[in-house]
C-alpha positions as CSV (number, residue, x, y, z in Angstrom):
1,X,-32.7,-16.1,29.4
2,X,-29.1,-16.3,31.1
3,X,-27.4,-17.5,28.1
4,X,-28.8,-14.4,25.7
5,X,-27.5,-12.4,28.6
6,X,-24.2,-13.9,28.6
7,X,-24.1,-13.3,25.4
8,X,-25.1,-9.6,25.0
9,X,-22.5,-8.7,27.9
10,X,-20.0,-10.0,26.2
11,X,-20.2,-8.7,23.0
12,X,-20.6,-5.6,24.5
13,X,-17.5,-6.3,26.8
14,X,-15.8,-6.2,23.1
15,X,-17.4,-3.0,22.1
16,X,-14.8,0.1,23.7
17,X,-17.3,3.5,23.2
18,X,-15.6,6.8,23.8
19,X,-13.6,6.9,27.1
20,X,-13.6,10.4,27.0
21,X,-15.3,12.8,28.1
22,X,-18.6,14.1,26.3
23,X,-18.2,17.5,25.0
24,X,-20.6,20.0,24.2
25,X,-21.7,20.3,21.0
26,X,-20.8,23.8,19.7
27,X,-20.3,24.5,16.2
28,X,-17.6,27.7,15.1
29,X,-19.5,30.3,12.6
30,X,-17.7,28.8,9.6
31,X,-18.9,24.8,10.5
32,X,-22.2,26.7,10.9
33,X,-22.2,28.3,7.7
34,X,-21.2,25.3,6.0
35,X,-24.3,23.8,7.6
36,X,-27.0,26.3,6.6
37,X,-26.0,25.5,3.1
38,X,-27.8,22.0,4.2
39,X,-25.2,19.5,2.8
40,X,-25.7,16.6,1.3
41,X,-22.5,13.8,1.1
42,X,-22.5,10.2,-0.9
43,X,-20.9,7.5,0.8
44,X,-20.8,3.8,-0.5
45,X,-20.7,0.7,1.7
46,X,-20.8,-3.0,1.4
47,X,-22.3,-5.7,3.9
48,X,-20.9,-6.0,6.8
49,X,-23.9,-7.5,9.1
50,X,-24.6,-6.1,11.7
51,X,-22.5,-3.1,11.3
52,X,-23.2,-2.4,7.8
53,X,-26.7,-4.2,5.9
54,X,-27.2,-2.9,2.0
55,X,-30.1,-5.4,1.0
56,X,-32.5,-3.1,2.2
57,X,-31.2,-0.5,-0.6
58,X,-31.9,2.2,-1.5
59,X,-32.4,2.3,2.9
60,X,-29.2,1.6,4.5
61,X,-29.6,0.2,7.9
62,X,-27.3,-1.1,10.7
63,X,-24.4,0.0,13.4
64,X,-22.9,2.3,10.9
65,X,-26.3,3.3,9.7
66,X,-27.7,4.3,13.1
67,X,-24.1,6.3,14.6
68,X,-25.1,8.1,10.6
69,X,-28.8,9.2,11.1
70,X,-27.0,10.2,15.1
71,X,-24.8,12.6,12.9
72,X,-28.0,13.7,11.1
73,X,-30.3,14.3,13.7
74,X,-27.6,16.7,15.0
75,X,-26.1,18.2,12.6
76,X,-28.8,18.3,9.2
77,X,-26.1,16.9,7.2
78,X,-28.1,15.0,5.0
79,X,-26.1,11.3,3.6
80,X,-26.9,9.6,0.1
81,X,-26.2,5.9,-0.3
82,X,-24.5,4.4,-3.1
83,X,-24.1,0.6,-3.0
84,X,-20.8,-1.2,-3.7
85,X,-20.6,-4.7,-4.4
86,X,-17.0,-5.4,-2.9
87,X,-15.0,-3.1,-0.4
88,X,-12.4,-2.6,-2.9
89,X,-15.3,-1.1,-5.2
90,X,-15.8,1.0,-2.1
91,X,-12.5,2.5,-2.3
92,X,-12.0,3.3,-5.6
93,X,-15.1,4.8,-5.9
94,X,-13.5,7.4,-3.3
95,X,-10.6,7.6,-5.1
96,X,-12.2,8.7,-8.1
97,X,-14.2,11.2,-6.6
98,X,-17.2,9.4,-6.6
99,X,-18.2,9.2,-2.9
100,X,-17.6,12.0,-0.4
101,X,-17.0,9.6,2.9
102,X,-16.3,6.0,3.5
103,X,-18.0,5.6,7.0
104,X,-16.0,2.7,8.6
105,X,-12.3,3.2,8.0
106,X,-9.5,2.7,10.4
107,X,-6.2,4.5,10.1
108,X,-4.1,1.0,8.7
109,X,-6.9,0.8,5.7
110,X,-4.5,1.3,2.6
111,X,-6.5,3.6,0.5
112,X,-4.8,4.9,-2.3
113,X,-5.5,8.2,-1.9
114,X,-6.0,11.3,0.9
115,X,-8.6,10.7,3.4
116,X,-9.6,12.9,6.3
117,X,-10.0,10.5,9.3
118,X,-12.2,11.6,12.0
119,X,-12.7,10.6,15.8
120,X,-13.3,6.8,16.4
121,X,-16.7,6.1,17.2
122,X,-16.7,2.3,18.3
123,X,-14.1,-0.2,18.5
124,X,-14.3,-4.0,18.0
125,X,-11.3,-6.8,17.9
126,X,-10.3,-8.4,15.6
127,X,-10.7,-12.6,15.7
128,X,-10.1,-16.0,15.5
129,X,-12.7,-18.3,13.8
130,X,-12.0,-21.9,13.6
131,X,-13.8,-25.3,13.2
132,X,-15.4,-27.4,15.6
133,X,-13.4,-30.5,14.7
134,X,-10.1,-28.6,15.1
135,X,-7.9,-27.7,17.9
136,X,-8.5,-24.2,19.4
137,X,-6.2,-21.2,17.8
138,X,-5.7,-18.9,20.7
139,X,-3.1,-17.0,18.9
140,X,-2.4,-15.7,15.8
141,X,1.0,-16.9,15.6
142,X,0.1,-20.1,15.9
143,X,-1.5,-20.2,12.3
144,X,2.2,-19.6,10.7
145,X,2.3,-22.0,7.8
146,X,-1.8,-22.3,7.9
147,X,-3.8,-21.2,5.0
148,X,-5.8,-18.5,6.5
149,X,-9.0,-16.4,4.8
150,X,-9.4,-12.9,5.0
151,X,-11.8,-10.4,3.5
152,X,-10.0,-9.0,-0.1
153,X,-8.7,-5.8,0.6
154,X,-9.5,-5.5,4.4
155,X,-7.7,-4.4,7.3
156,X,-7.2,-8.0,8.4
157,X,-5.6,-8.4,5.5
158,X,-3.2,-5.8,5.5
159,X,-2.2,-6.4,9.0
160,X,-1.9,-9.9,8.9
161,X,0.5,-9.5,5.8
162,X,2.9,-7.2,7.6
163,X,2.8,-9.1,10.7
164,X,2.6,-12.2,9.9
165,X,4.7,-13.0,6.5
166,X,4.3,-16.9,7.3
167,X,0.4,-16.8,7.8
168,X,-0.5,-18.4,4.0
169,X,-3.1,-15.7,3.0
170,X,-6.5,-16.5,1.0
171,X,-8.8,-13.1,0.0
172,X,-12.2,-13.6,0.1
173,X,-15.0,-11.4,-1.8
174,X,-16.6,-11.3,1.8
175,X,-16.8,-12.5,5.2
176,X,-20.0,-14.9,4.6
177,X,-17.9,-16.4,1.8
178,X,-14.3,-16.5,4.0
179,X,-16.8,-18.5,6.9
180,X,-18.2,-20.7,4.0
181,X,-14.4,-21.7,2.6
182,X,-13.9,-22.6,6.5
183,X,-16.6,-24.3,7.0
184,X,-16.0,-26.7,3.9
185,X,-13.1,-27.2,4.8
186,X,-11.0,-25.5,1.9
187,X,-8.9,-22.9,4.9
188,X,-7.4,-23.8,8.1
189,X,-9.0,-20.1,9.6
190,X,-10.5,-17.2,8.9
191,X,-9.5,-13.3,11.0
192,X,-12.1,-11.1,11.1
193,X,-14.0,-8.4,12.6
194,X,-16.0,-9.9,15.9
195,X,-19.2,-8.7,15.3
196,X,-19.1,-9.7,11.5
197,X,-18.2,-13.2,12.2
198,X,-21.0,-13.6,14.5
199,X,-23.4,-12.3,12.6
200,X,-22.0,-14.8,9.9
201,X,-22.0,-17.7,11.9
202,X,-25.5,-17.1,13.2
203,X,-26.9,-16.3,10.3
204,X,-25.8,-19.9,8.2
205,X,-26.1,-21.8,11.3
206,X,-22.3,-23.0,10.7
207,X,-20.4,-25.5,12.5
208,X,-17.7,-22.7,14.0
209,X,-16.0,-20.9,16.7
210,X,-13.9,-18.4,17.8
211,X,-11.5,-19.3,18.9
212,X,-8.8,-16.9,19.7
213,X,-8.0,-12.9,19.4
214,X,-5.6,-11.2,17.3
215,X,-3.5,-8.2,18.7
216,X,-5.5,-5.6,16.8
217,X,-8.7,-3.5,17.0
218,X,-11.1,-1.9,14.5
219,X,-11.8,1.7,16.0
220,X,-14.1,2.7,13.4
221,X,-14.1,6.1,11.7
222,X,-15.2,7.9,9.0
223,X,-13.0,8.9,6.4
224,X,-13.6,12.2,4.3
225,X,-12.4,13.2,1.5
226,X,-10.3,16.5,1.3
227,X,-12.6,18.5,-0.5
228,X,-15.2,18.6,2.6
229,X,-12.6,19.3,5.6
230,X,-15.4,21.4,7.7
231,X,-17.4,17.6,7.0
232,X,-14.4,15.9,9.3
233,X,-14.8,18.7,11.6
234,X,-18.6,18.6,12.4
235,X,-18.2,14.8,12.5
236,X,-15.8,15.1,15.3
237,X,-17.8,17.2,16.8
238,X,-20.8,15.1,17.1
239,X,-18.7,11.9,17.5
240,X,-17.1,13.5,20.9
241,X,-20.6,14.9,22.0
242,X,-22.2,11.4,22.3
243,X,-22.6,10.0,26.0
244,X,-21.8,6.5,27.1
245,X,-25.7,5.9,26.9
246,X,-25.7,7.4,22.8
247,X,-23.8,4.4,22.4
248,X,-25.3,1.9,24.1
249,X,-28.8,2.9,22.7
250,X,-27.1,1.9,19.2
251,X,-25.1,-1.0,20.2
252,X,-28.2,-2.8,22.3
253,X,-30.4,-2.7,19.5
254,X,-28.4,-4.9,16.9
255,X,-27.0,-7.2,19.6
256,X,-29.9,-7.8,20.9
257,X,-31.4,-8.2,17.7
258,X,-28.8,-11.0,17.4
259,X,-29.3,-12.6,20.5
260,X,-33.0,-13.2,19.8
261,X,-31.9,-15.7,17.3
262,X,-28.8,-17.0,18.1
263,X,-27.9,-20.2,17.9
264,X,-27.5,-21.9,21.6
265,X,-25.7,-24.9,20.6
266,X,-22.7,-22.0,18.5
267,X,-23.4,-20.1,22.3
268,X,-21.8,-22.8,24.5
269,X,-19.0,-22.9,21.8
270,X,-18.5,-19.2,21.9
271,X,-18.3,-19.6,25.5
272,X,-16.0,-22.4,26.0
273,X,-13.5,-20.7,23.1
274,X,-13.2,-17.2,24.0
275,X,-14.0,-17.3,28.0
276,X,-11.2,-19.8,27.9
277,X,-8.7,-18.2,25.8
278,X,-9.6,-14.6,26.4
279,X,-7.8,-14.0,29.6
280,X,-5.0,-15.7,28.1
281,X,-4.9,-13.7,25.1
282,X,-5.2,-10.2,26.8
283,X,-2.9,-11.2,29.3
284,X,-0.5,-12.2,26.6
285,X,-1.4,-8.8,24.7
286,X,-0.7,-6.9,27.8
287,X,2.7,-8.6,28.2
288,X,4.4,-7.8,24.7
289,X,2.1,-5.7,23.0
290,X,4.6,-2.6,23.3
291,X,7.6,-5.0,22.4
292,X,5.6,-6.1,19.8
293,X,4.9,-2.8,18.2
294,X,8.5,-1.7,18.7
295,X,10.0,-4.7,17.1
296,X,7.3,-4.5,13.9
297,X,8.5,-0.2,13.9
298,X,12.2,-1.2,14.3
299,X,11.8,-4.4,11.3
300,X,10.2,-1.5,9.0
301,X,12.4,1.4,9.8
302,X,15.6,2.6,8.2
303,X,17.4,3.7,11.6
304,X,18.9,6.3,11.1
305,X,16.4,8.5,8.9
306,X,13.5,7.1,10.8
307,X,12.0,7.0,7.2
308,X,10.4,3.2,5.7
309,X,13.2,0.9,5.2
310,X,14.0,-1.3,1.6
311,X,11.8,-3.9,3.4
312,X,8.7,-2.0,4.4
313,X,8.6,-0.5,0.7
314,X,9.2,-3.6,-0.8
315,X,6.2,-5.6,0.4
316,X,4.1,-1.9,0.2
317,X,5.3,-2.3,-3.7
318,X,4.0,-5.8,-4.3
319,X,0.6,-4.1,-2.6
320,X,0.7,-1.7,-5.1
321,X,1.3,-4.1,-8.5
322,X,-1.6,-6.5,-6.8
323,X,-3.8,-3.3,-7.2
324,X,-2.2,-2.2,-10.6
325,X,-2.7,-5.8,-11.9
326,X,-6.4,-6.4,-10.5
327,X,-7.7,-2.8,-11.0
328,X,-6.1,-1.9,-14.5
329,X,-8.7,0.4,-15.5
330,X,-8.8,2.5,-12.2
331,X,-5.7,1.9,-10.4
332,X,-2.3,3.7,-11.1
333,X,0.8,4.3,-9.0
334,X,4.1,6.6,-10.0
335,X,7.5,6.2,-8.8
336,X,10.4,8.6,-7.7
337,X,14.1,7.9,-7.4
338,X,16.0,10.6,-5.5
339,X,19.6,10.9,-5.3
340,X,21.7,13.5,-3.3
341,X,24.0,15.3,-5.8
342,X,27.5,14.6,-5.1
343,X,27.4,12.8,-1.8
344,X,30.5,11.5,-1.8
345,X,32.0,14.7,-1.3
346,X,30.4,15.8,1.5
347,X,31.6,12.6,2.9
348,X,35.4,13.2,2.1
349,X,35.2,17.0,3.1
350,X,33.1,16.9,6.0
351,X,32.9,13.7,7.4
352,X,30.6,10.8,7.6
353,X,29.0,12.7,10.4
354,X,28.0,15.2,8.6
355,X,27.6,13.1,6.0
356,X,24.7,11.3,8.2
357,X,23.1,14.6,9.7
358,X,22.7,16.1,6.0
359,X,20.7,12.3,5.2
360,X,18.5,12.9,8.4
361,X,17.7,16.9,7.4
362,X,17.3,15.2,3.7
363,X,14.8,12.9,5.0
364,X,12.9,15.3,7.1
365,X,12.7,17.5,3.7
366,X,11.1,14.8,2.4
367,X,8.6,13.7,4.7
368,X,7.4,17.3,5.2
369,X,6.8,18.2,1.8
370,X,5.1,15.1,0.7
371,X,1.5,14.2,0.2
372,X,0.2,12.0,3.7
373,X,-0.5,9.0,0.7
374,X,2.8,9.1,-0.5
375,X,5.4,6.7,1.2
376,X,8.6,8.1,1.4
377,X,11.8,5.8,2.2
378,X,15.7,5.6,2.4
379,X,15.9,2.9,-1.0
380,X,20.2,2.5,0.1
381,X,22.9,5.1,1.1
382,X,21.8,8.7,-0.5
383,X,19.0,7.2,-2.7
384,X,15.9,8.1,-1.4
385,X,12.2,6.1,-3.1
386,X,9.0,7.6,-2.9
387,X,5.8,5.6,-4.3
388,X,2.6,7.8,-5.2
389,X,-0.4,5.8,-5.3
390,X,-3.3,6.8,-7.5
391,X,-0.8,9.1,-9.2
392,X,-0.2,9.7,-12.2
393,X,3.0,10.3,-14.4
394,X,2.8,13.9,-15.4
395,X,1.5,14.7,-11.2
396,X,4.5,13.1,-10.0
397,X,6.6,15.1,-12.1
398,X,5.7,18.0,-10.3
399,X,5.5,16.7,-6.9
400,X,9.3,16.0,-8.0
401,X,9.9,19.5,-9.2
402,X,8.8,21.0,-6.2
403,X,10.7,19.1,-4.1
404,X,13.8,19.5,-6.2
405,X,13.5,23.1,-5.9
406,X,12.8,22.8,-2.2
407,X,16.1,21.2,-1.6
408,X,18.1,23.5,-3.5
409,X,16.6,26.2,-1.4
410,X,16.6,24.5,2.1
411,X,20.0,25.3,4.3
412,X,21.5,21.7,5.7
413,X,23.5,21.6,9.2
414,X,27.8,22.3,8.1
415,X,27.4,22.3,4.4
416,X,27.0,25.3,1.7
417,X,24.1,23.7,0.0
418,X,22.3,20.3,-1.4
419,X,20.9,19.3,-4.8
420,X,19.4,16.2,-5.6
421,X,18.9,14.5,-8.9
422,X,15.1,12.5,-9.5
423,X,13.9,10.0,-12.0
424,X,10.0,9.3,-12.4
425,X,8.6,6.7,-14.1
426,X,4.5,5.4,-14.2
427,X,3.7,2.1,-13.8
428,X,2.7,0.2,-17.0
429,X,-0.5,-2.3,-17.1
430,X,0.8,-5.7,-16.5
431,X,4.3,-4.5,-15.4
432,X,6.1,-6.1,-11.9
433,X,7.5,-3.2,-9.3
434,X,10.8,-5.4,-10.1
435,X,10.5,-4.1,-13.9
436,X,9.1,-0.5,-13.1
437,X,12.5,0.2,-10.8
438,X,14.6,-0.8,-13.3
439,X,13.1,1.8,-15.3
440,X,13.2,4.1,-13.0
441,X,16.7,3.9,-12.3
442,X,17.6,4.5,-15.6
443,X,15.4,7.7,-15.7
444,X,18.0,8.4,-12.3
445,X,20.8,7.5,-14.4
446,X,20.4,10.0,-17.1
447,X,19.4,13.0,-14.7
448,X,22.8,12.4,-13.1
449,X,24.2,12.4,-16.6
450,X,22.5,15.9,-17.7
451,X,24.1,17.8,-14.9
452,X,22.3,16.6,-11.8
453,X,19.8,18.7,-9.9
454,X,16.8,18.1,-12.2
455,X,14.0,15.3,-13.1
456,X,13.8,13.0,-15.8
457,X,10.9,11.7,-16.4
């Protein structure tokens, strides 16, 4: 009985529930109203034993399921399933308007369009799996050059990508398959969420460990669309009402549930590997996590706008034409080119210090009037790029317009006034980002050309 123990403890070690207070659970007369009207909201997930299980459809059961029917219980919001068969079915389906909430989101996941996050609920790392016959992989950076398997579209992916540019990435459709591809031998590791790859391993009795932590952890939360704000509301609400014993009630159950068939021989393994390199790792983390994060800011920040630099956008570009190229049918993005109108004079007349407060105003301009899915950046000197996922042409025309008319309108620090010139192009099917910005500075070009202060589209 020790070892199940063992075990149990220190998954739930892994698990960090609210370290808050719990609130009382009082609703304002407009959540209430909202309420009475008993609504009902679609969500979609995929498997993600033992957070998320789908087999049982149309019943949905697991982690996810059971912090859900919590929500319920308290509030009478009443949640419809709708399976997915991939996560990136998941998201288009809410960025199509098909599903009302994604349940288990964190604030990295690149969704393509507005989402409403709410409170974390529970948080899990993020970890190292690796075969028996290898050496152990403590860190991530030691798998630089290694062909690594994460799940297509996930967080792990995302992060790992903008991290760790020398980690040789391999999407898989899902964990189970990602833990498979290792186990045969075809990837040197695979990152994933801890209580996923447990489940994984258990569950195909496979020859595999985990072997390190990454710097990162999933605090799961539910994202909402826009059109349901009082939904995000209640949510966090509830979410900041549950005690410490709320959550253990729901964790206990699937972990034990795990533990009662666990494999002992994977146990010893699991012990050995992260008891080991655990203390190691979070001592490691503790050391340069805030260097870290400052460094991976400073590598994707233009200093002096504080807006995304050429680099950041670049790599969020060749995101973007992945998506475009994969998802032709529901997938679109639009570009806009912004140039400050006669720049150079403000330069010569006022001064390059001047020159560089009127960018930074510029920039704040921009970042204020700007959708929170748009990514705004400084492309070089005055030109300014914004990319507008799940946007089409003729919508990005007039989120152009309006800041065009903004900045004619706005007053900047020691100069009379600012225009600025846009060009805004929509991706084609099959088209590089390389190709689509050469377009788009030609639509630039010729609304310099027809007087400036205006958009060509």
């Amino acid at each position: 009985m020790l070892l199940p123990l063992i075990l149990c403890l220190l998954l739930l070690l892994s698990v960090d529930t609210q370290a808050y207070e719990p609130q009382p659970l009082e609703f304002t007369a407009e959540e209430q109203q909202w309420l009475d009207q008993k609504p009902a909201l679609v969500f979609s997930e995929v498997n993600w034993k033992p957070l998320s299980d789908v087999d049982s459809f149309p019943e949905y059961r697991g982690i996810i399921a059971d912090y859900m029917q919590f929500i319920h219980e308290r509030t009478g919001i009443e949640f419809e399933f709708e399976p997915s068969d991939t996560w990136i079915e998941v998201l288009n389906k809410f960025s199509a308007g098909e599903i009302d909430l994604i349940p288990a989101m964190s604030e990295s996941d690149m969704i393509g369009s507005e989402v409403l996050l709410t409170e974390p609920y529970v948080t899990f790392p993020l970890v190292i799996v690796s075969r028996d016959d290898t050496d152990l992989v403590a860190i991530v950076g030691a798998l630089n050059g290694k062909k690594v398997g994460v799940g297509e579209g996930y967080t792990s992916y995302f992060y790992l990508k903008q991290n760790y540019p020398d980690i040789i990435l391999e999407q898989t459709r899902d964990v189970p398959e990602g833990l498979q591809m290792l186990e045969d031998g075809e990837i040197d590791a695979f990152v994933g969420h801890i209580a996923v790859v447990v489940h994984g391993i258990n569950d195909k009795n496979l020859d595999l460990r985990i072997s390190g932590f990454a710097d990162y952890t999933f605090q799961h939360r539910i994202g909402v669309t826009p059109d349901h704000p009082l939904a995000r509301s209640v949510i966090d609400k509830v979410i900041l009402s549950m005690t410490p014993e709320d959550h253990s009630k729901i964790i206990d159950r699937w972990f034990n549930m795990e533990v009662s068939r666990f494999n002992y021989t994977l146990l010893w393994y699991l012990l050995a590997g992260i008891l080991v390199v655990s203390g190691f790792a979070f001592y490691r983390y503790y050391l340069i996590s805030r260097t870290n994060e400052t460094l991976v800011k400073i590598a994707a920040t233009d200093d002096l706008t504080g807006l995304a630099n050429r680099k950041r956008i670049n790599e969020h570009l060749e995101t973007c034409e992945y998506r475009a190229e994969r998802y032709a049918d529901s997938y679109q993005y639009s570009l806009i080119l912004i140039d400050i109108d006669n720049f150079k004079i403000i330069n010569d007349e006022y001064g390059h210090d001047v020159g560089d407060k009127v960018l930074v105003h510029f920039a704040g301009v921009l970042n204020n009037l700007t959708r929170r899915t748009d990514l705004v950046s400084r492309w070089g000197g005055e030109e300014f790029l914004i990319v507008c996922e799940s946007t089409g042409q003729q919508e990005a025309i007039t989120v152009a317009e309006k800041l065009r008319a903004s900045i004619s309108e706005v007053k900047f620090p020691d100069v009379p006034q600012v225009t600025a010139s846009f060009g805004v192009i929509e991706n084609f099917p099959g088209e590089s980002h390389v190709a689509a910005f050469c377009r788009l500075d030609k639509k630039l070009y010729e609304a310099k050309n027809a007087g400036k202060n205006c958009v060509v589209a």
